[in-house]
C-alpha positions, 0 to 999 in steps of 0.5 A: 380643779387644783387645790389652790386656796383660791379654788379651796376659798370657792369650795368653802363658800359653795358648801356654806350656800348649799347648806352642805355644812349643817350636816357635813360640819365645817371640815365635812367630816360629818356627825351623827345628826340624828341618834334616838334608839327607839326611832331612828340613826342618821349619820352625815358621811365624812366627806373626806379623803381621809381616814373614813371618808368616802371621797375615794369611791367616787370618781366625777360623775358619781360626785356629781351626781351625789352633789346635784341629785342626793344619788349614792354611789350605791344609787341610794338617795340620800336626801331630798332637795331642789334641783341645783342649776343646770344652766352653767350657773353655780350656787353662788350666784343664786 
């Protein structure tokens, strides 16, 4: 896939349906969603090339994988949803 804003545009839309922007943010640039010292700390990754992001340590079956399954590159599991279609289907269509 290109950067076009066609496929940029498309990209958008699929991380506002996949809800990947509640925790990602709008430039998936991550956040601290959960800071409370006498429980616990969670961070939503920078998705991101840039500076910080950890997009340059997946190659396409990683980021597929993280996508589809919440499996990290370090097969940590990330979080916990229903499975994504498999069936040729994108999210925007469900």
């Amino acid at each position: 896939m290109g950067h076009d804003s066609a496929t940029l545009a498309l990209g958008n839309k699929l991380t506002i349906a996949n809800g990947c922007q509640d925790c990602h943010t709008a430039t998936l640039g991550g956040k601290v969603m959960i800071d409370d010292p006498a429980f616990v700390r969670v961070i939503a990754s920078n998705l991101t090339a840039g500076e910080g992001g950890v997009l340059p340590r997946y190659d396409d079956r990683a980021l597929d994988a993280a996508i589809r399954d919440g499996v990290g590159w370090v097969c940590a599991h990330y979080y916990r949803r229903p499975r994504p279609r498999r069936d040729g289907g994108d999210a925007a269509e469900v």
